[in-house]
C-alpha positions as CSV (number, residue, x, y, z in Angstrom):
1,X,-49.9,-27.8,19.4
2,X,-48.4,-27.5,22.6
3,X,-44.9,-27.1,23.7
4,X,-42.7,-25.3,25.9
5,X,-41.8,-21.5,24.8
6,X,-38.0,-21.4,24.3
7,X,-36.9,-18.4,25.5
8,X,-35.0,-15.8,23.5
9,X,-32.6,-12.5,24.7
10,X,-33.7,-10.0,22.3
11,X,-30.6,-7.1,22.0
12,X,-32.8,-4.2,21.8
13,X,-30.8,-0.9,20.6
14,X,-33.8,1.3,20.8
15,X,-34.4,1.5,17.0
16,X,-37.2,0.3,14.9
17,X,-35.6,-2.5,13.8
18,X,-34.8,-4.4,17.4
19,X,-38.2,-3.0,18.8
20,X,-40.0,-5.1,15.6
21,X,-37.8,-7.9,15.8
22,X,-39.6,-8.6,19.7
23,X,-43.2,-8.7,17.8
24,X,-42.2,-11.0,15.6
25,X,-40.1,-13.3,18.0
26,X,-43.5,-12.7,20.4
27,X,-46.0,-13.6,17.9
28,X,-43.6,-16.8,17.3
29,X,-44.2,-18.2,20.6
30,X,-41.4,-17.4,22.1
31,X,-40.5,-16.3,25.5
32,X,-38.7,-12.9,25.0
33,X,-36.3,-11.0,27.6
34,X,-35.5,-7.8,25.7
35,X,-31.8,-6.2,26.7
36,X,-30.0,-3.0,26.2
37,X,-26.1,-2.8,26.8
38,X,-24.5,-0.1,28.1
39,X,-21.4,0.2,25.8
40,X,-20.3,4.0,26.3
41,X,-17.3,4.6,28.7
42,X,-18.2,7.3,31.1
43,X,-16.3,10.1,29.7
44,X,-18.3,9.2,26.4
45,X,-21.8,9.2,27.6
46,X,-22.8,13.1,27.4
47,X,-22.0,12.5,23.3
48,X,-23.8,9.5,22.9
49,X,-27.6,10.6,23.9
50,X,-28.7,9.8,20.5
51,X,-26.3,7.4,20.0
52,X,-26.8,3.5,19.9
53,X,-26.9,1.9,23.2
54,X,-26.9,5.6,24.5
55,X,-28.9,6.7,27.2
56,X,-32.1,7.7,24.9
57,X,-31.3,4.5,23.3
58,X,-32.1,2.5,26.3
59,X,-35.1,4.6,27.6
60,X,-36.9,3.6,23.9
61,X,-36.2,0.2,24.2
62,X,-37.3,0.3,28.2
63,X,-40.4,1.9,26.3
64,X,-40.7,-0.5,23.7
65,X,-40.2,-3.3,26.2
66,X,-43.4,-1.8,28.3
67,X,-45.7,-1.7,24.7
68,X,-45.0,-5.6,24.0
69,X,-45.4,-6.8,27.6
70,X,-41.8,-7.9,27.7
71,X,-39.4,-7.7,30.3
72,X,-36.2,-5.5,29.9
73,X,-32.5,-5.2,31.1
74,X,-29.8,-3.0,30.7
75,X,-26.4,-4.2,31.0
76,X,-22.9,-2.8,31.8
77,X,-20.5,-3.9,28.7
78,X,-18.8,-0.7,28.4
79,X,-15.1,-2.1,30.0
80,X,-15.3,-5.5,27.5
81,X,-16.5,-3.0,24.8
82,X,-14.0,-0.6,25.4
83,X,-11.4,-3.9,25.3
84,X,-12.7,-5.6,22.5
85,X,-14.0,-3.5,20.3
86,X,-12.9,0.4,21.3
87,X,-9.2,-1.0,21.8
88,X,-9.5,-2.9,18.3
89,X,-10.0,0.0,16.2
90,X,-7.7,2.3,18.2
91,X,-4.8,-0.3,17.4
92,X,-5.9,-1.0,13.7
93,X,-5.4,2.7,12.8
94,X,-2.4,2.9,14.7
95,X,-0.9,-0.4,12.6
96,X,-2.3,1.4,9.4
97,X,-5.2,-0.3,8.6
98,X,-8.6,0.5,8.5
99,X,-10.8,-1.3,11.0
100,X,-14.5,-2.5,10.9
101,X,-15.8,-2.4,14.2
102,X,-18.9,-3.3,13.5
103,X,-17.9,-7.2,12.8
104,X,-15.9,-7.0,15.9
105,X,-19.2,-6.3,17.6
106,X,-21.2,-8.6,17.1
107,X,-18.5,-11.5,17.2
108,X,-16.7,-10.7,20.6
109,X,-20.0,-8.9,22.2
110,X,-23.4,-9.0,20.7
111,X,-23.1,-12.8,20.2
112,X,-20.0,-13.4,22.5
113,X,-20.1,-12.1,25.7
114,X,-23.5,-11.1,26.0
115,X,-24.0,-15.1,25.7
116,X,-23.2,-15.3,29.2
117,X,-26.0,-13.4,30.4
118,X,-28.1,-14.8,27.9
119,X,-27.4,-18.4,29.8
120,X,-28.2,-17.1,32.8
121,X,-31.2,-16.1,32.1
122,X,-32.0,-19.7,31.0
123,X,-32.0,-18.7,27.2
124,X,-32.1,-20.8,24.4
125,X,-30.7,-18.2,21.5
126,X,-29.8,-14.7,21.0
127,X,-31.8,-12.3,18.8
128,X,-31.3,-9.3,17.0
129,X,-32.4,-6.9,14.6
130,X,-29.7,-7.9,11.3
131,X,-31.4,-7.8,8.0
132,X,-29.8,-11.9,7.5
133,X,-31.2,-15.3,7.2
134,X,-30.3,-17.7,9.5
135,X,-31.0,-21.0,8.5
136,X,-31.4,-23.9,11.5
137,X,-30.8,-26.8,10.6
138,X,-30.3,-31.0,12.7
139,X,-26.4,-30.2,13.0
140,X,-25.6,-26.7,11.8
141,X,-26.4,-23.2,10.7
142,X,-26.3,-21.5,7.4
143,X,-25.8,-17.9,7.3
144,X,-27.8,-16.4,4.0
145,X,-28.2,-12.6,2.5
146,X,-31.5,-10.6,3.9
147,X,-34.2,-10.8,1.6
148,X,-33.8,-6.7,1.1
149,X,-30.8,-5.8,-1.0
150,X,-30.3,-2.2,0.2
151,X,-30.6,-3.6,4.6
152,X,-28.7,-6.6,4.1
153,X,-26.3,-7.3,7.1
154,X,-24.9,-10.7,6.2
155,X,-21.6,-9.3,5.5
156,X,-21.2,-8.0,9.2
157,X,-22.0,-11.6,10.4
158,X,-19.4,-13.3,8.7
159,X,-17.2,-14.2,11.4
160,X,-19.7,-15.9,13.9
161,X,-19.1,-19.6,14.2
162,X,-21.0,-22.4,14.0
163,X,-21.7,-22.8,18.2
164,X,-22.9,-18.7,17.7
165,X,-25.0,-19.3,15.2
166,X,-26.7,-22.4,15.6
167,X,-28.1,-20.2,18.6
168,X,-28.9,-16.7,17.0
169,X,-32.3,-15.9,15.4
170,X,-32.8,-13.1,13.0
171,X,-36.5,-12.6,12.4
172,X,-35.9,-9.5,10.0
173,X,-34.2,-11.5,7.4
174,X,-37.1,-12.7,5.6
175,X,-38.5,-8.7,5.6
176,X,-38.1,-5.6,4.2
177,X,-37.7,-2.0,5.9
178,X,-40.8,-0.6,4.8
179,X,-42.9,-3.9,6.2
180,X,-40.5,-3.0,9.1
181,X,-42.3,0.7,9.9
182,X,-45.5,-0.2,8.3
183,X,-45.8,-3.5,11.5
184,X,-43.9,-0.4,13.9
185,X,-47.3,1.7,13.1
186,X,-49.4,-0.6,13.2
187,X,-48.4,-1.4,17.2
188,X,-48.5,2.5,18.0
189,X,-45.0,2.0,18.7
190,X,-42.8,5.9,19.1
191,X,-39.5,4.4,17.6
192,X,-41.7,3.5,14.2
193,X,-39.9,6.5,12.3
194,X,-36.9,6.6,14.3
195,X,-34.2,7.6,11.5
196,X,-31.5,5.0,11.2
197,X,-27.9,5.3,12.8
198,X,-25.2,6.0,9.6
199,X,-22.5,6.1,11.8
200,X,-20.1,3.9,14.0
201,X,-22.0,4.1,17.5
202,X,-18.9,5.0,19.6
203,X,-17.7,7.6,17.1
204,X,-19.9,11.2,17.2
205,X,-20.3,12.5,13.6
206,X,-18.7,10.0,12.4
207,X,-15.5,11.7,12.8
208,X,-12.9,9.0,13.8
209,X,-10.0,11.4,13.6
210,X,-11.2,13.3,16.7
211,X,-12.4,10.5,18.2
212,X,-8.5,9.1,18.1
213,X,-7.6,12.3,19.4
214,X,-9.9,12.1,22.1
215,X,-9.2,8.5,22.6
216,X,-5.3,8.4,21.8
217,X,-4.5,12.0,22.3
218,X,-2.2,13.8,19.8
219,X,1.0,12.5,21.1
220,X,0.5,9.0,20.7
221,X,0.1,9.7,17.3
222,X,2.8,8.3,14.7
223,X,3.9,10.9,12.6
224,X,6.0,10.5,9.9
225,X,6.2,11.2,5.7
226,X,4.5,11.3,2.8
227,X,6.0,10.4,-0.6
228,X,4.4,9.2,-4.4
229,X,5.1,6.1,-5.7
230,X,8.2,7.0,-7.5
231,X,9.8,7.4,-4.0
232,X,9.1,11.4,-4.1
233,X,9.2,13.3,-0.5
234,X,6.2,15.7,-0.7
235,X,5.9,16.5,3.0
236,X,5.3,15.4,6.0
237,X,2.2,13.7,8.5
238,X,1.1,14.1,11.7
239,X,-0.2,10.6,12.0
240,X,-0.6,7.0,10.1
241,X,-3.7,6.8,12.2
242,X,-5.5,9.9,10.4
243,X,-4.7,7.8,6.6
244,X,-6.8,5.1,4.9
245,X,-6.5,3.5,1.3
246,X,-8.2,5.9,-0.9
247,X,-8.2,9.4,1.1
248,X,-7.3,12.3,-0.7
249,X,-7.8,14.6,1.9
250,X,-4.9,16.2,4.1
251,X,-2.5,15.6,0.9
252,X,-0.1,17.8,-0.2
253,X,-1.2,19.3,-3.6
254,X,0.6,20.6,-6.2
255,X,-0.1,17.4,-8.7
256,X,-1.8,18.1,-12.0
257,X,-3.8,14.9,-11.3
258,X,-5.8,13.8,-7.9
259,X,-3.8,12.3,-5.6
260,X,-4.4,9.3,-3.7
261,X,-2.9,7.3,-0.6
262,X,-2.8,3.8,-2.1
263,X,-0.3,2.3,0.9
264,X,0.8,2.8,4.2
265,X,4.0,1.4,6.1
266,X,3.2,1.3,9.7
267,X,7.0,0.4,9.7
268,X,8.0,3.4,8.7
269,X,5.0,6.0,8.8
270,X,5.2,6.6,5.5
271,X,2.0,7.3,3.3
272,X,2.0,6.6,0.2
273,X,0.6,8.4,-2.7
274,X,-0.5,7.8,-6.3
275,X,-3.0,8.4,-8.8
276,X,-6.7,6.6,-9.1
277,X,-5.1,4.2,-10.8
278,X,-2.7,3.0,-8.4
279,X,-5.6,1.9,-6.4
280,X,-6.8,-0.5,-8.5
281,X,-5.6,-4.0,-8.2
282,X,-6.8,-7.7,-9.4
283,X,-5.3,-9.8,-6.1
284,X,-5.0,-9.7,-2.1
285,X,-4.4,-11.8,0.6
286,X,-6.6,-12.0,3.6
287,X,-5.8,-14.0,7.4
288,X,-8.2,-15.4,9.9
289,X,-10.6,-16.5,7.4
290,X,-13.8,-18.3,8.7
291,X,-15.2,-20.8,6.9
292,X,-18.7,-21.7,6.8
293,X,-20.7,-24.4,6.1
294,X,-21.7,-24.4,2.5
295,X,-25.2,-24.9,1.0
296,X,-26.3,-26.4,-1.6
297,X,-28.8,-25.2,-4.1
298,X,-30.9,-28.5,-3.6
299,X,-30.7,-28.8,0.1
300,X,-29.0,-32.3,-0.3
301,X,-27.2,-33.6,2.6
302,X,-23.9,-34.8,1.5
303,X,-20.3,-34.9,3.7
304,X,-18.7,-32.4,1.6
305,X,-16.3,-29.8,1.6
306,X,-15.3,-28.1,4.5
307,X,-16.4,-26.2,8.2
308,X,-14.3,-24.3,10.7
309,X,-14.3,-27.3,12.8
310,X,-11.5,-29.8,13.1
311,X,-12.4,-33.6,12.8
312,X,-11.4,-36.5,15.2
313,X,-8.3,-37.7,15.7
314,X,-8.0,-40.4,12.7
315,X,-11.4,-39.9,11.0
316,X,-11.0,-40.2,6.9
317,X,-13.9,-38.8,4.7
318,X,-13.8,-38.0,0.8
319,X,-14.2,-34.4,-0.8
320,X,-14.8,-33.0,-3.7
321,X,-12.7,-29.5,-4.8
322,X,-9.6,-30.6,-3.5
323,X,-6.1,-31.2,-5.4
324,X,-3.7,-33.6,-5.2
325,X,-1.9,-32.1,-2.5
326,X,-1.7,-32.6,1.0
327,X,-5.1,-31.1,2.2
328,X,-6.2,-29.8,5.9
329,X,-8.3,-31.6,8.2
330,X,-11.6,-30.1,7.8
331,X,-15.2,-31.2,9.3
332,X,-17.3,-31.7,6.1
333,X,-20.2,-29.5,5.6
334,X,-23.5,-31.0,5.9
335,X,-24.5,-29.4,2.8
336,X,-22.9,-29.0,-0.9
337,X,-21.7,-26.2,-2.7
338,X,-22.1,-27.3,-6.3
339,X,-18.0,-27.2,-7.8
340,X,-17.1,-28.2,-11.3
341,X,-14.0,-30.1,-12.3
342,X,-12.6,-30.4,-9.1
343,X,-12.7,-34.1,-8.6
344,X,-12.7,-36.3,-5.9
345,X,-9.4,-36.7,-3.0
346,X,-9.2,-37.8,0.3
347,X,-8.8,-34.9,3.6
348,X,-7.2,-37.0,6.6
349,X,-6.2,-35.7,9.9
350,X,-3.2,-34.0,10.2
351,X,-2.6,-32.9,7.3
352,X,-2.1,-29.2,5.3
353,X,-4.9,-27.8,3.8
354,X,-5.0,-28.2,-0.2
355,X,-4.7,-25.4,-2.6
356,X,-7.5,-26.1,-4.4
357,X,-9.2,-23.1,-6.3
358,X,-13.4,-22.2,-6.4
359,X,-15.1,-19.6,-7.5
360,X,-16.8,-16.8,-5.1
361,X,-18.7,-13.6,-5.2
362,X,-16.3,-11.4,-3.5
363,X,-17.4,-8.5,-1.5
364,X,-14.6,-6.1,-0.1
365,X,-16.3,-4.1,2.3
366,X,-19.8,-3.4,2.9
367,X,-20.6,-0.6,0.7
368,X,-19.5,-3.0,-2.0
369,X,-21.8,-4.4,-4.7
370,X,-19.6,-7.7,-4.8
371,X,-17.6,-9.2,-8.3
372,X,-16.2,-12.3,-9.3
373,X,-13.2,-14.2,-7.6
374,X,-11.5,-17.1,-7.5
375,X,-10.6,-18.2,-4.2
376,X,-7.4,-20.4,-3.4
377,X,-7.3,-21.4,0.1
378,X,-3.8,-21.1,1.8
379,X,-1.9,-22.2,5.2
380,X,-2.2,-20.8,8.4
381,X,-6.0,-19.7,8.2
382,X,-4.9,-17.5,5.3
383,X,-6.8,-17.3,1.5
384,X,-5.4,-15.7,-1.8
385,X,-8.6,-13.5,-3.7
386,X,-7.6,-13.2,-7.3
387,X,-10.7,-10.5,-8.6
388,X,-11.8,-11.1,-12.1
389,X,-12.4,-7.4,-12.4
390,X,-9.9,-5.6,-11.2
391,X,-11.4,-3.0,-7.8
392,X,-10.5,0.2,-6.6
393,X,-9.3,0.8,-3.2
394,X,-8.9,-2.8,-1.9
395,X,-7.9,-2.2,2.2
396,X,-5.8,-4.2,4.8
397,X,-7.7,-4.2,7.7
398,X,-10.8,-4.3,6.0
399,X,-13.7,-7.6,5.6
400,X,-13.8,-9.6,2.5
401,X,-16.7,-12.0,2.8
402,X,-17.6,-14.6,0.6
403,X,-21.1,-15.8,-1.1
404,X,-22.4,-18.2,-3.5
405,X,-25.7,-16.4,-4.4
406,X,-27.1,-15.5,-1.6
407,X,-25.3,-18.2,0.7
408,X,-21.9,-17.2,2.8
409,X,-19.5,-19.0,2.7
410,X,-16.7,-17.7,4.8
411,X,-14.6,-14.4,4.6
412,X,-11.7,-13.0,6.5
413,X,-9.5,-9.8,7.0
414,X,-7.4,-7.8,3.8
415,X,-4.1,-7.8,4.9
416,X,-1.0,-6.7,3.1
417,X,1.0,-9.1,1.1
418,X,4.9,-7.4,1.9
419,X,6.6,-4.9,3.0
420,X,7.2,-2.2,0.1
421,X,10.7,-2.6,-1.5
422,X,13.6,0.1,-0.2
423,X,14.8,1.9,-3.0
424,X,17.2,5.0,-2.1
425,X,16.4,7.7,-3.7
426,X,19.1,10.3,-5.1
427,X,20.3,12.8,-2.3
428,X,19.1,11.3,0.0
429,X,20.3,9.1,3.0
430,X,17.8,6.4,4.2
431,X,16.1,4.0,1.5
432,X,12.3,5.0,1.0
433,X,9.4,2.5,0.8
434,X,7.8,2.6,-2.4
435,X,5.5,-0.4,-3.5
């Protein structure tokens, strides 16, 4: 069969995984132009030689490139990097949450900006090494978990849209690692036991409190107090940005039990402390939710539920899973996710979204094996989570993404539901936050 090889931009990182991904997309028939970023900020580059994107980085994938007969570019993203992504978690930490760069990534640069060059270079998609299924379809693209449970990446994909991934291929998802290395060997290639990255690629050791310190420098730091949640002074801070949900270390001790932070108030500065139980909870809220297509088990195509895309001015369609109430306009998704009980009500242009209730695996961040929910879409791109299983260390700034087995169907960013209430404490002269 003969047809014209569509041409792919591979982002090559200089690891096995990338370098593997450009046989595969090779042996596919298609027209690969491998491609490195540049990412690092001068004053970074002597600690990122190992690094991701580093300069080693880009002489394996140069290397790589040579072995499969492909061509090979690097490219300067380091000042949108630094802007999107650098800038991001600098200013999460600083507004006391805890960021995930990461998804940032590959939203704004991996699969955003790095479109542009993509285009010029008279691509059809973008490529990458994620352990994820992509699924192509006539109209629209379904995002699925990689076939290996311990590699898969779909989580960090969450946020693409439909335009980004109707035009991204992940050969890898369909694979696991140790195929990965055993096809690496079998090409000769050098990168074939190249140890996986653990770390944030911008962030040496893994050490993100230096890195702020570096970044930020100490006196643009937001120091403040630390008190338990009875509204107890136990000392002070030298920063909100050096706290996340769950730390205990840098704490003041003295407490017969571990102690925990289980809140910050960027407001105020003031960390919160408790006990392991404190950082349980059974509910959250998250904002700039995404909502993807969603797959049925059957592969029928049926106008159902809802996309991230708004519909024309006027158009009516029926869906099932909504209430009675008003309900937000909401392209249907070609495909159905199966919902009991729900019934069947009209979405029109215009109108609010309905608060209609499903039920979700919920994942909280990535380490995170994923539990029950029920999801209640809200206004203003916003969801409430309630957990069937109460979770530990739930964290505003963090990603909670969505499946129905293995499909996604959406996800968006913990954030925190209120401000703590003031309660004055005795002795003392200003009101303290306490949750």
């Amino acid at each position: 069969m003969n047809r014209k090889k569509q041409r792919v931009l591979l982002g090559m990182s200089g690891g096995v995984d990338s370098s593997v991904a450009g046989y595969l997309l090779r042996e596919q028939c298609y027209e690969v132009i491998g491609v490195t970023m540049k990412v690092w900020p001068q004053d970074c580059i002597s600690r990122a030689e190992d690094k991701c994107c580093g300069p080693q980085a880009i002489a394996d994938a140069r290397g790589v490139a040579h072995s499969l007969g492909i061509p090979h570019y690097v490219v300067d993203e380091a000042d949108q990097f630094e802007r999107l992504v650098i800038d991001y978690f600098s200013s999460e930490y600083r507004a006391g949450r805890t960021p995930n760069p990461c998804v940032m990534c590959n939203e704004k640069v991996k699969f955003g900006n790095l479109w542009s060059k993509a285009a010029a270079l008279g691509c059809d998609y973008i490529a990458t090494g994620h352990y994820a299924i992509i699924e192509h379809h006539a109209d629209h693209a379904i995002l699925r978990k990689g076939l290996d449970p311990r590699k898969d990446q779909s989580y960090f994909l969450f946020s693409l849209r439909q335009p980004q991934l109707r035009r991204a291929l992940t050969p890898l998802g369909k694979m696991t690692k140790p195929q990965i290395r055993e096809i690496a060997h079998s090409l000769g290639l050098k990168v074939a036991d190249k140890v996986d990255s653990q770390e944030i690629c911008f962030v040496p050791g893994n050490d993100y409190k230096a890195f702020l310190r570096s970044h930020l420098g100490e006196n643009e730091f937001h120091r403040g107090e630390i008190y338990d949640v009875a509204g107890n002074f136990l000392g002070e801070h030298d920063g909100i940005e050096l706290f996340t949900i769950g730390q205990r270390k840098g704490l003041p001790g003295g407490s017969p039990r571990p102690r925990y932070v289980v809140d910050l108030d960027p407001a105020t500065n003031r960390v919160i402390v408790g006990d392991a139980d404190d950082l349980v909870t059974d509910e959250f809220e998250i904002d700039r939710v995404n909502w993807h297509p969603v797959a049925g088990t059957d592969g029928s195509y049926t106008r159902d539920l809802f996309s991230a895309s708004p519909l024309a001015e006027g158009e009516r369609i029926e869906v099932r899973g909504w209430s009675t109430q008003k309900a937000e306009n909401f392209e249907p998704s070609p495909c159905p996710l199966p919902l009991e009980g729900r019934g069947e009500h009209t979405v029109t242009h215009g109108e609010e979204r309905a608060r209609s209730s499903f039920e979700v695996t919920a994942k909280i961040r990535y380490s995170h094996p994923g539990t029950s929910a029920t999801l209640t879409p809200l206004e203003d791109g916003r969801a409430h989570v309630r957990l069937h299983d109460p979770q530990r260390a739930v964290t505003p700034g963090q990603a909670a993404v969505f499946y129905h087995r293995d499909i996604v169907l959406g996800g968006g960013w913990i954030c925190r539901t209120g401000r703590p209430e003031p309660r004055k404490l005795s002795g003392s002269k200003d009101p303290v936050f306490v949750p």
